[in-house]
N, C-alpha and C positions, 0 to 999 in steps of 0.2 A: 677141077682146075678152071679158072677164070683169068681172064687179064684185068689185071691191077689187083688182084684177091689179097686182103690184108694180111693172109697169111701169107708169107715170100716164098714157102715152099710148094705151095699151090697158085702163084702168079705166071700164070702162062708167058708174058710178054715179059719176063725176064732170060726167057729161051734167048741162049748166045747163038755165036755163027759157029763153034767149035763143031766140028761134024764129031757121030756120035760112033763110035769104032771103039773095039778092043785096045789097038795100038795107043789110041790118045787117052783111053781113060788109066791106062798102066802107066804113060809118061806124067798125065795129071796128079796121079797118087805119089808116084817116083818124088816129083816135086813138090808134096804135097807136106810128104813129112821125109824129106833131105835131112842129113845129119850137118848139111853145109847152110841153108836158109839161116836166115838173119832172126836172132834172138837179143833181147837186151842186156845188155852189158853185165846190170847188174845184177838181174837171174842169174846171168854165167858163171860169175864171180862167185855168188855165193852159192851155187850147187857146187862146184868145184872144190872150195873152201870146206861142206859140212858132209858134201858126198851122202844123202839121205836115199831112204828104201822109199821111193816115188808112188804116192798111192792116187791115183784119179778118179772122182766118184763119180766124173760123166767123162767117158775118156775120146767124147766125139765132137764137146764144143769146142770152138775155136780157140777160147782159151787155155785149152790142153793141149796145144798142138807145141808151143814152143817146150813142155815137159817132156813130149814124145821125141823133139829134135833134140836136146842137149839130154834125153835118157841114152841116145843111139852115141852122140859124140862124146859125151866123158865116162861110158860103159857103165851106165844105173844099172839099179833094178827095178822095176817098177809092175805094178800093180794097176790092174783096170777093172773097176767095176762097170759093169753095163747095165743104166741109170733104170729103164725098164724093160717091160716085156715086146713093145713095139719097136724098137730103139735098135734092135739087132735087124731089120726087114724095113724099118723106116726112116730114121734118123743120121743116115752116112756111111760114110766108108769106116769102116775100123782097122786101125794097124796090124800085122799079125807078129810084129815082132817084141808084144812084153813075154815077161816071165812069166805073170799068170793072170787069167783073165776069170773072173766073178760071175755067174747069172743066177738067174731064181730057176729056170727048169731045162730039163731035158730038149725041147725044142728052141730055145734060144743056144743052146750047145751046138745043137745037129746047124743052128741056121749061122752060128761062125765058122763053124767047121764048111759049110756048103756055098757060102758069100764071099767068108772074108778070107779064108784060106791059114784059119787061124787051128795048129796042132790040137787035135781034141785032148793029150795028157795036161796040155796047158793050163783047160777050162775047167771050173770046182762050181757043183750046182749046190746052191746053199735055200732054195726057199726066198721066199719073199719075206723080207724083213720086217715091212708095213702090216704084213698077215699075221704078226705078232701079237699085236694090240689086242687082234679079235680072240684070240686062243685066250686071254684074261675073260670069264664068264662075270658080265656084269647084271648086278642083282636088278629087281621089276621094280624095285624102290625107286632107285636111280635112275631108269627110264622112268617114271611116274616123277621124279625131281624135275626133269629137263622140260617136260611136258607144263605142266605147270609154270615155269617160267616161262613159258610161251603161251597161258593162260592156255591149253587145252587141256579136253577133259583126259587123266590118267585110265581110265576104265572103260573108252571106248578104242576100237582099233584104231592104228593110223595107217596114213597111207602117206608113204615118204615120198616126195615128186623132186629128184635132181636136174638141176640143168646144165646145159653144155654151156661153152664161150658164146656170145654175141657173132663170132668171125667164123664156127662152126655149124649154127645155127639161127641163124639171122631171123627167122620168120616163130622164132619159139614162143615169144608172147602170145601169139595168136592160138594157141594149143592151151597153154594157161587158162586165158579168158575163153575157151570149150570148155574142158575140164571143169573150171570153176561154174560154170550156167549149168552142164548138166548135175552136176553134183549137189547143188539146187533144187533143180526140177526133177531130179530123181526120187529127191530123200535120202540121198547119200550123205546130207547135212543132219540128217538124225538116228543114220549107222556109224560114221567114222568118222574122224579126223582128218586133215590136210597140214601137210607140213613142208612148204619150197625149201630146197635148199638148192640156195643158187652154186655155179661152178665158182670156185675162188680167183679165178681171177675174169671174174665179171665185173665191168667196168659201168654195167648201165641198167644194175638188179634196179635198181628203185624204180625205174621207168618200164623195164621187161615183167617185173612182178607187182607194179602197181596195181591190180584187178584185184588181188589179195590179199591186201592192207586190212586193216579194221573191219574183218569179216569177224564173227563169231564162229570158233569150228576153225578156223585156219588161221596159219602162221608163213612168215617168213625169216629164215635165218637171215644174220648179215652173211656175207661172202666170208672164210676165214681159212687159212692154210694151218692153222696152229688148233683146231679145235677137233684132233683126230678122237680123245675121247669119246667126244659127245656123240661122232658119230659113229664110234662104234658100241656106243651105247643103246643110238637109234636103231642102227644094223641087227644088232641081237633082240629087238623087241617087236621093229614094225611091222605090221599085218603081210604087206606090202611094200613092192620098192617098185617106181615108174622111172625110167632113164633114158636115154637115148645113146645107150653103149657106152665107152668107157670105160676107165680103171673103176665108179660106183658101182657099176653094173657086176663086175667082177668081186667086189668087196659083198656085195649083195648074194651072189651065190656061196660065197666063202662061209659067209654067216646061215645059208642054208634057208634066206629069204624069198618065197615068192619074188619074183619080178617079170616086169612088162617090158621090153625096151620099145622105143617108138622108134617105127623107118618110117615114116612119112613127112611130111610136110606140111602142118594145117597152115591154109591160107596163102602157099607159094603160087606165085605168077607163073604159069604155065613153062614149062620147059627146065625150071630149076626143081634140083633135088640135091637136098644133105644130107637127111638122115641117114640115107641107105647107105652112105657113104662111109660113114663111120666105122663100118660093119665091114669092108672088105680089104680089109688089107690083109697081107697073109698072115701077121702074128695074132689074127681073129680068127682064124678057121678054125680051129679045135671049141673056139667057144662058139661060133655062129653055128657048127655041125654037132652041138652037142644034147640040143632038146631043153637046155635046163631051163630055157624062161621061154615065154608066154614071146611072140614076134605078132607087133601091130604094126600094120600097114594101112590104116584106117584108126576113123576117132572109135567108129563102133569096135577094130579088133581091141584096141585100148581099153574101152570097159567091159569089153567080157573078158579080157585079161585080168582085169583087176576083181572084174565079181570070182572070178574062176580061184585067183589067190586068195579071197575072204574064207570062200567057201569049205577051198580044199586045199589046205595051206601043204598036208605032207604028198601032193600028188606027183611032181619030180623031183622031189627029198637024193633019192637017188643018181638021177642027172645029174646036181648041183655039186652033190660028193664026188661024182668022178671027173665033171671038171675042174673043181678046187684044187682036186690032187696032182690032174693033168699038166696045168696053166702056173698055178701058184706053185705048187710043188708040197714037199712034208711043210703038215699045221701042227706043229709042235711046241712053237712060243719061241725057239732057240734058232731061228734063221737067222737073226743077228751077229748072236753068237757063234754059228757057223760064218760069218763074212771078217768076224774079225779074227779068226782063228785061222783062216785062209790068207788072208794079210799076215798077221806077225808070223806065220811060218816062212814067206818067204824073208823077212827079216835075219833069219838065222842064217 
């Protein structure tokens, strides 16, 4: 946290004068979602009118909040999926009064039942949805199609390097243009591949991955929230996966990939630190205490993470399967289809 931090959740100097008590944050909620607060007219009108089974796919932005107050005042039913695996420990308060509430696993269950005070017959653990893609086994053709469209070579490894936001890792360029010199000066430019893929909603990839452009041997994707194939086409081929934590990071062990996550900071001005940050919150501890991937804390832990992944790719094969099962929950293909079978029951 910082004052003025782009991110408003992490702006220190947004701290009110409301003193911080039990008593006030129970009348703040109380208010928060009233069945009496002021909703537009003509939402009212026409919930009242079609009287629908209310389904919320993030039941904690603010734009869910008047479906939670007129679900309480015209007696809905309504339905809450909780959007991810962080979202139950870091993204708000949640209501505990739907009829039933959605998550991908057993720890976001235990963590509404222990936060939000939400009934555990309430909650239906269905799997991560997104975990679906990967359960399709895509062919080496297909990774060797993608590669080539990015003019590298299909027959050497690759090494897939993800990035965070600009607002979560400010100093990340400068770990690129390392990576990129030693992989150079190593000879890593005539063992493997490099392949950016920046985070999607990077606003300033062209200028952060500039070092990377018209190299031979390496590529950069555009940013892209609609191109989940591709990378799950990457995920199931690349030698290696480098991230700095995140839902990649986690897609990465799913796929049963080698990976490196960076906790450091190349090139931060003394007293600042991000990376490491990424890493603690609590819906991270089953995957920070799990072993599955390689932890650099240095540019040197980073490349013997990654020679370590060339080397010995089945060497936490094992870690990786028990936190996929842990975190994501059943790899079956059908978590989907478990969320929508959870919803139209309560329909009935």
């Amino acid at each position: 946290m910082a004052p003025g931090h782009r991110n408003q959740l992490l702006d220190s100097s947004r701290v009110g004068s409301l003193p911080v008590r039990p008593s006030v944050e129970r009348a703040m909620r109380a208010w928060h979602f009233s069945p009496r607060r002021h909703v537009a007219r003509a939402l009212r009108r026409r919930l009242e009118m079609e009287r629908p089974v209310l389904v919320l796919s993030n039941l904690q932005m603010q734009s869910a909040t008047p479906f939670v107050v007129l679900k309480q005042r015209l007696g809905l039913v309504c339905v809450g999926y909780v959007a991810s695996w962080d979202h139950t420990v870091g993204k708000g308060v949640i209501w505990d009064g739907l009829e039933r509430y959605v998550v991908q696993n057993e720890r976001m269950r235990e963590d509404l039942v222990r936060y939000h005070e939400v009934p555990a017959e309430r909650i239906v653990v269905t799997g991560w949805p997104q975990a679906d893609v990967f359960h399709e086994p895509r062919p080496r053709v297909a990774f060797a199609e993608v590669l080539r469209r990015y003019d590298l070579d299909p027959t050497r490894p690759l090494v897939l390097v993800t990035g965070n936001t600009p607002t979560n890792m400010p100093h990340e360029a400068r770990f690129f243009e390392r990576l990129l010199a030693w992989w150079t000066a190593s000879g890593g430019d005539e063992r493997f591949s490099l392949l950016f893929r920046p985070h999607p909603r990077d606003g300033k990839w062209e200028t952060r991955y500039a070092a990377a452009f018209d190299r031979p041997g390496v590529a950069v994707q555009a940013p892209s929230h609609t191109d989940i194939d591709v990378l799950a086409t990457l995920l199931q081929h690349a030698a290696v996966v480098v991230s700095n934590a995140g839902t990649v990071l986690l897609d990465a062990l799913v796929n049963d990939r080698p990976a490196v996550c960076v906790l450091y900071d190349e090139g931060a001005p003394a007293g600042e630190a991000w990376a490491a940050k990424s890493v603690i919150g609590e819906h991270y501890m089953d995957v920070a205490a799990s072993g599955a991937f390689y932890e650099a804390r240095s540019f040197e832990e980073v490349v013997a993470g990654i020679e370590r992944g060339l080397d010995a790719p089945g060497e936490l094969a094992a870690e990786r399967r028990a936190v996929a099962a842990g975190v994501v929950g059943t790899l079956d293909g059908r978590s989907a289809e478990r969320v929508v079978r959870a919803i139209v029951e309560m329909t009935r």
